[in-house]
Structures are given as structure tokens and as C-alpha cells.
ROPA-766543 format. One record per residue: residue in three letters; z, y, x of N, C-alpha, C, CB in turn. Coordinates in steps of 0.2 Angstrom, whole numbers, plus 5000, padded with zeros to 4 digits. Atoms other than C-alpha are relative to their C-alpha. Glycine has a CB too. Example, Ala and Ser with C-alpha at 12.3 -4.5 7.8 and 13.67 -1.06 7.14 Angstrom:
BEGIN
[r "ALA",[5000,4994,5004],[5039,4978,5062],[5000,5006,5004],[5006,5000,4995]]
[r "SER",[4999,4994,4996],[5036,4995,5068],[5003,5005,4996],[4993,5002,5002]]
END
This chain:
BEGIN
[r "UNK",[4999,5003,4994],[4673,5402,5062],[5008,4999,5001],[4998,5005,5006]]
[r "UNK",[4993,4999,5002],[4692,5407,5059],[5004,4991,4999],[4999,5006,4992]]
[r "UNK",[4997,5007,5002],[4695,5392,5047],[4996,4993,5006],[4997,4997,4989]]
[r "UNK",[5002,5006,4996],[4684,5378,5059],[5004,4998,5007],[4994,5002,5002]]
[r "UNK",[4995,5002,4993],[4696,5382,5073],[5008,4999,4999],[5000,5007,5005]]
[r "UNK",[4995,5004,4999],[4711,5377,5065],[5000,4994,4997],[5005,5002,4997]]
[r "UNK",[5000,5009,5002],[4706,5361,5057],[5000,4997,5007],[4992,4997,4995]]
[r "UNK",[5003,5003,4996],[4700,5358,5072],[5009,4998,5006],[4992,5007,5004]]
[r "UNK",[4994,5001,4998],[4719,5362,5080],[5005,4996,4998],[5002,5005,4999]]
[r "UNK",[4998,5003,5003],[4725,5352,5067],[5000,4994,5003],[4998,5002,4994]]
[r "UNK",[5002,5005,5000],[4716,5339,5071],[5001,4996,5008],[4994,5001,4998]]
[r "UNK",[4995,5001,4992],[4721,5340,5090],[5008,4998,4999],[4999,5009,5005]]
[r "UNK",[4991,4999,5000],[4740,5341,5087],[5000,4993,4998],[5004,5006,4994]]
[r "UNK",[4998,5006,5004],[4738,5324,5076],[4998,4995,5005],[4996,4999,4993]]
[r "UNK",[5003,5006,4996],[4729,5315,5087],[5003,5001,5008],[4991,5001,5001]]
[r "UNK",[4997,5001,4995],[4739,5320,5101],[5009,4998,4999],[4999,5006,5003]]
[r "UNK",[4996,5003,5001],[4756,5316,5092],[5001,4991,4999],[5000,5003,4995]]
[r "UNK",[5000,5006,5002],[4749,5299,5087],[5000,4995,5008],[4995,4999,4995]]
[r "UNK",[5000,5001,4993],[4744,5295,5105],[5005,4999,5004],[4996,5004,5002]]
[r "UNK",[4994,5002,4997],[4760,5297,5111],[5008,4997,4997],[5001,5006,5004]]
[r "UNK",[4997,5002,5002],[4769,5286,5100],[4999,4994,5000],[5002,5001,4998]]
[r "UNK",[5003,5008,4998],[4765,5267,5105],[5004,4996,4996],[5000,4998,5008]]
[r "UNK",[4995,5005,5003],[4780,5260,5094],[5003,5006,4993],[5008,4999,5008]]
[r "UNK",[4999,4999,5004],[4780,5268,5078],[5000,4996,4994],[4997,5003,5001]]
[r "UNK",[5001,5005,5008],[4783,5260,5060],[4994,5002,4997],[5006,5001,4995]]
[r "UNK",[5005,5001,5006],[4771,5257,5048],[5003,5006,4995],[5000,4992,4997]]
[r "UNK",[4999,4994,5003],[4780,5272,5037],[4998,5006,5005],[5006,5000,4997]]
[r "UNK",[5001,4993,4995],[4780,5283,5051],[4994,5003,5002],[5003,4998,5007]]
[r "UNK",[5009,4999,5000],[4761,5280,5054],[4996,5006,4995],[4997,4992,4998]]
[r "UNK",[5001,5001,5006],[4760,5283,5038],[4999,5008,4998],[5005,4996,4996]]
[r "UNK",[4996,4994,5003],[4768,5300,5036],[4996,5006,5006],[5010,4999,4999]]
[r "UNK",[5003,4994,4998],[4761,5309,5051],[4993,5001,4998],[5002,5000,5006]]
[r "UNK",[5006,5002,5005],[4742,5301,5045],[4999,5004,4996],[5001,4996,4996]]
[r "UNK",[4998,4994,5005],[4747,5311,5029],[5001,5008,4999],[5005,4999,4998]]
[r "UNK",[4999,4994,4998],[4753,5324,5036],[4994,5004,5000],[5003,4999,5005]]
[r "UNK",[5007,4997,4998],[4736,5329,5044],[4995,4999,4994],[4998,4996,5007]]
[r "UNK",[5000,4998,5004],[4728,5325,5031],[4999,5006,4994],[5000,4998,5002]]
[r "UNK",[4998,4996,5006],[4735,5333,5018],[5000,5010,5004],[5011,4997,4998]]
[r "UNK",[5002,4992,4997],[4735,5350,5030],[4992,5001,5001],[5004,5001,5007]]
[r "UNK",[5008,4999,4999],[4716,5348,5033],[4999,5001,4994],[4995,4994,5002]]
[r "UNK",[5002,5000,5008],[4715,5346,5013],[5002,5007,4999],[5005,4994,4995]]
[r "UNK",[4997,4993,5005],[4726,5360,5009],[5001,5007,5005],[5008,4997,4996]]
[r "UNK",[5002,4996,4997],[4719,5372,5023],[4993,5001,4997],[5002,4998,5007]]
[r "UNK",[5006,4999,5002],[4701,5369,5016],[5000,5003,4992],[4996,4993,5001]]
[r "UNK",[5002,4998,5007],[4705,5371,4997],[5003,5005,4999],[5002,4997,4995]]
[r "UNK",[4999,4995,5002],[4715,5387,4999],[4997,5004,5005],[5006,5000,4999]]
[r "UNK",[5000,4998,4994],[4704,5394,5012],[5005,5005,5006],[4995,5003,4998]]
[r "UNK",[4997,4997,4989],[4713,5393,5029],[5007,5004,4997],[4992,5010,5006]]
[r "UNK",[4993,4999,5002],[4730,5399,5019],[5008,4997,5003],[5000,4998,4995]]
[r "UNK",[4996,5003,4999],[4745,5395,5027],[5005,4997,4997],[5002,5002,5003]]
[r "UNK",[4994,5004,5007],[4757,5390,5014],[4995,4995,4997],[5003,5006,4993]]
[r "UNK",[5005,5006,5002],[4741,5380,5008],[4999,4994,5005],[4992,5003,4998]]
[r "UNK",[5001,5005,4994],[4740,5370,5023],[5009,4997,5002],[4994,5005,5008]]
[r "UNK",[4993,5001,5001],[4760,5369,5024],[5000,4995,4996],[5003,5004,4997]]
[r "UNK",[4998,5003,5007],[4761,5363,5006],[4995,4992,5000],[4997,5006,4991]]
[r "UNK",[5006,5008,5000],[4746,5349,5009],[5004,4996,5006],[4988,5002,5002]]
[r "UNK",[4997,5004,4992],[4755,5343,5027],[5006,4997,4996],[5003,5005,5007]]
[r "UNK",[4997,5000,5004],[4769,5342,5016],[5001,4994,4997],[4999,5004,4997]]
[r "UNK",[5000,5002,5004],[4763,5334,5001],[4998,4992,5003],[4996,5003,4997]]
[r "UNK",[5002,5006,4998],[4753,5322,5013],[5003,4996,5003],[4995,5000,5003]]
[r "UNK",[4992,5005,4997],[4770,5316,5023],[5001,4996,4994],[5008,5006,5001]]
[r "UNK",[4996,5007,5004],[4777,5310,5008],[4996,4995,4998],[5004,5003,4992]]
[r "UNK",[5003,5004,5003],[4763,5302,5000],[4998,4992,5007],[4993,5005,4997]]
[r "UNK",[5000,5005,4996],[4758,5293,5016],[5006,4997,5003],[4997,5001,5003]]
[r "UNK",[4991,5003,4998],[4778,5288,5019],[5000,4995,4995],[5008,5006,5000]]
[r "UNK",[4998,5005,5005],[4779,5279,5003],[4994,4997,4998],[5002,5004,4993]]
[r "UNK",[5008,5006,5003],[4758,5272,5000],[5002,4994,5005],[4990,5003,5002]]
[r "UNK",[5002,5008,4994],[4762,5262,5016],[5006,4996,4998],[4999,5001,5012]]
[r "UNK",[4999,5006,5002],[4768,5246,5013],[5004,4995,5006],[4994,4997,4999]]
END
């Protein structure tokens, strides 16, 4: 129950960040996108770990800063 309630936090926070930016760039999109992501990813594969959910928010910033176009 533990890990379901922070993806779930995760997933609030993202969607409340994005929501209140109406004038964002296309990298900027990109990177918070990633962000969440990458912390959902890397909260699930190291069960619920903080530094695993860090490191994937992290990872998924950069990646989605630099995929977008």
C-alpha cells in the first residue's frame, strides 16, 4: 500500500506542476514529463527506494530535455 501511495503522490505533483504552466517550452515539457516518469520507473524498480526514485526523476529530466525536439 506504502509504494501505491507514492506513485500515486508522484503522479499528483506532476500533474499539478504541468497544469500550472500554460507557457512552457517544448524542452521544458519535456523534462518535467521525464522527470515523472523516470521517478515512477525508478520508484517501481527499486521498490519504493528513495534514491531509486531520485536517480530515475533525474535520469528522466535529462533524457526528456534532450529527446524533445
Amino acid at each position: 500500500m506504502k509504494k501505491s501511495a507514492g506513485a500515486i503522490c508522484l503522479i499528483v505533483l506532476a500533474a499539478s506542476l504541468l497544469s500550472g504552466c500554460a507557457n512552457l517550452t517544448r524542452k521544458d515539457a519535456g523534462m518535467l514529463g521525464g522527470a515523472a516518469v523516470g521517478g515512477l520507473a525508478g520508484n517501481a524498480l527499486t521498490g519504493g527506494s528513495t534514491l531509486g526514485t531520485v536517480a530515475g526523476a533525474a535520469g528522466g529530466a535529462y533524457l526528456g530535455r534532450h529527446i524533445v525536439k
